[in-house]
C-alpha positions, 0 to 999 in steps of 0.5 A, a space after each residue: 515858157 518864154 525865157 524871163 526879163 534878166 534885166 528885171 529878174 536881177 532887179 527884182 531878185 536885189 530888191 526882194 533881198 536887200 533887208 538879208 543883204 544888209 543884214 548879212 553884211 552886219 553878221 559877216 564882221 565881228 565888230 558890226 554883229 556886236 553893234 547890231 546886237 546891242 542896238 547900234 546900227 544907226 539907221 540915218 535919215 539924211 543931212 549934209 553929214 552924219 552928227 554925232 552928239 557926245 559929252 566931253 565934260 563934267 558939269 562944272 558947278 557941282 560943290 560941296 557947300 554950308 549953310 547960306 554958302 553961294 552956289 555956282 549956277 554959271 551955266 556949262 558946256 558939256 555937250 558937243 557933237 562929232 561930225 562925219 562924212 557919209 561914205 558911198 560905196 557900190 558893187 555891180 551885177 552885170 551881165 552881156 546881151 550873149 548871156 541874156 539872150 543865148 548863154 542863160 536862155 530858159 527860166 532855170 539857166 536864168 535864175 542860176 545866174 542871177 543866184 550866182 551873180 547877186 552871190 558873189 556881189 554880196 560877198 565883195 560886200 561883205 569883205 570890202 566893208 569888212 576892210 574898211 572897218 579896220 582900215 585908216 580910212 586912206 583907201 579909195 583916195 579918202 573916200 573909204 570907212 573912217 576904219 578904227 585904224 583912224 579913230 582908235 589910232 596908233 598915235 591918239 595924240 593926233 589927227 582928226 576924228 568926226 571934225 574934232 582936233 584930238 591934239 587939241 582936245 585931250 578928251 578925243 583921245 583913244 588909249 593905246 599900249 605899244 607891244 614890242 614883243 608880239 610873240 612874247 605871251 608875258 607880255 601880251 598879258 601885261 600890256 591886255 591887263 594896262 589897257 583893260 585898266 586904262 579904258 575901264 570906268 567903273 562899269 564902263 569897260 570894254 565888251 569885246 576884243 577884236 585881235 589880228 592873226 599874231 596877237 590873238 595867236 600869242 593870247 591863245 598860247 597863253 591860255 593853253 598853258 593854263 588849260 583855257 577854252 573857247 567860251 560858248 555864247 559870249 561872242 559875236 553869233 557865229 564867231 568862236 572867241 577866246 575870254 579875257 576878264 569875261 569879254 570876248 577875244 575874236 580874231 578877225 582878219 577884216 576880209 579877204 581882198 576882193 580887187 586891186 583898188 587900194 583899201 588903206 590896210 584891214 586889221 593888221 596882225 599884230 594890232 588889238 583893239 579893247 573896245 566899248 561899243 556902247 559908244 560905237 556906231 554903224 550909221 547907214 543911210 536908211 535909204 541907201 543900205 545894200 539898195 540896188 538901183 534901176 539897170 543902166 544899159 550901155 550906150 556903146 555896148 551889148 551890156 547891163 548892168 545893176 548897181 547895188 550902193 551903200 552910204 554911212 559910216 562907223 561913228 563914235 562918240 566916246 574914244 577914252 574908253 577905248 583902246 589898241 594894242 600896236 
């Protein structure tokens, strides 16, 4: 039998698999399976950015009155929205005219190179999305993920976030605790129960706990002292996590570094964040997640290549209910 295509076995291969590489890039950090398990991939149709709605306030004719007292009906603005940028992001299954032609000839050879190939494509994946989602959003010259280290930031009282001046708009400000003593369990415990307090509203409260490496290590300290255990089932699928008032406490290094292009920082290690991910948002291009496109042969090479693109962005729409231990 004649060897297959390679051009088109790759091709082929990328579009059968694309629904399972999206949703193992969404399973392969703890942060996006708590989104996709509550609902909160937002799949996206298009426009210029991606809009946001949210309340920033109260309405504000609501009174107490008596009798014929007048009542306030002024009208209120309490809706707003948040816009964001899309962000592209791409990865490339190539392959020389040697390995199609020579080196791979045969069904079998051919086929273990494209499993290979779209194997590790898929796990660069995984780990540069995984970076961004904790990074500052610095990596690439600008054009990585809005990462949680810009909006749920060090400093809340600054920068902007979704087009909104948080120095200007108090109601755009995440909550923040300083840990000066990252090894110090008494302390990491004060500053968790100061920041569970701080981003808790009635119900509203934060349903897991990302740590990086020295915190969540300082946390785990403590819990031996008092004979604590992983919980089983109240994390993330496939995430082991520690339990602080009943939400999980996943360590998550944001990925491993799959090149040298500038990523803008993963989750730092001694940074946690208490987070409420009822208002957080994974929006992806419904037509351009984990979507491979046609092949492109090389003008001045024996060379073809698939490119595998991305397009969305983390989005939020509530940052007061919040929080990062720096």
């Amino acid at each position: 039998m004649a060897s297959p295509n390679l051009s088109e076995l790759v091709t082929t291969t990328l579009r059968d698999r694309q629904g399972a590489l999206a949703d193992n890039v969404s399973k392969s950090n703890a942060l996006l399976s708590t989104l996709d398990s509550r609902g909160n991939i937002d799949l996206v149709d298009g426009g210029r950015t991606i809009v946001r709605e949210l309340e920033y306030a109260q309405n504000s004719t609501f009174q107490y009155y008596s009798g014929y007292e007048t009542l306030d009906i002024s009208p209120s603005d309490v809706f707003s929205a948040a816009e964001y940028t899309w962000k592209q992001a791409a990865v490339n299954v190539s392959w020389s005219g040697l390995e199609a032609r020579v080196q791979n000839a045969g069904d079998a050879a051919s086929i273990k190179l494209v499993a290979n190939r779209i194997k590790n494509a898929e796990k660069t994946m995984k780990n540069e999305i995984s970076i961004g989602i904790y990074s500052d959003g610095t990596g690439s010259g600008g054009r990585q993920i809005t990462g949680l280290q810009s909006q749920v930031a060090d400093d809340p009282t600054t920068g902007t976030v979704g087009g909104i001046d948080r120095s200007v708009h108090s109601f755009w400000q995440n909550q923040q605790v300083t840990n000066t003593s990252p090894t110090s369990t008494v302390e990491l415990a004060a500053d968790m129960r100061a920041l569970w307090v701080a981003c808790t509203r009635g119900t509203d409260q934060p349903d897991i706990i990302v740590s990086g490496a020295a915190l969540y290590d300082t946390f785990w300290a403590d819990l031996q002292a008092i004979q604590r255990v992983t919980s089983a089932g109240t994390g993330p699928k496939g995430f082991k996590s520690l339990d602080f008032r009943g939400i999980p406490v996943v360590l998550d290094g944001g990925g491993a570094t799959g090149n040298a292009q500038d990523h803008g920082g993963g989750l730092n290690t001694n940074r946690m964040y208490f987070l409420n991910t009822e208002y957080l948002f994974w929006s992806v291009h419904s037509n351009t997640n984990m979507v491979p496109l046609e092949d492109k042969t090389a003008i001045n090479q024996d060379a073809t290549v698939v490119p595998l693109i991305w397009a969305g962005n983390l989005t939020g729409s509530n940052f007061s209910l919040q929080g990062v231990i720096t």
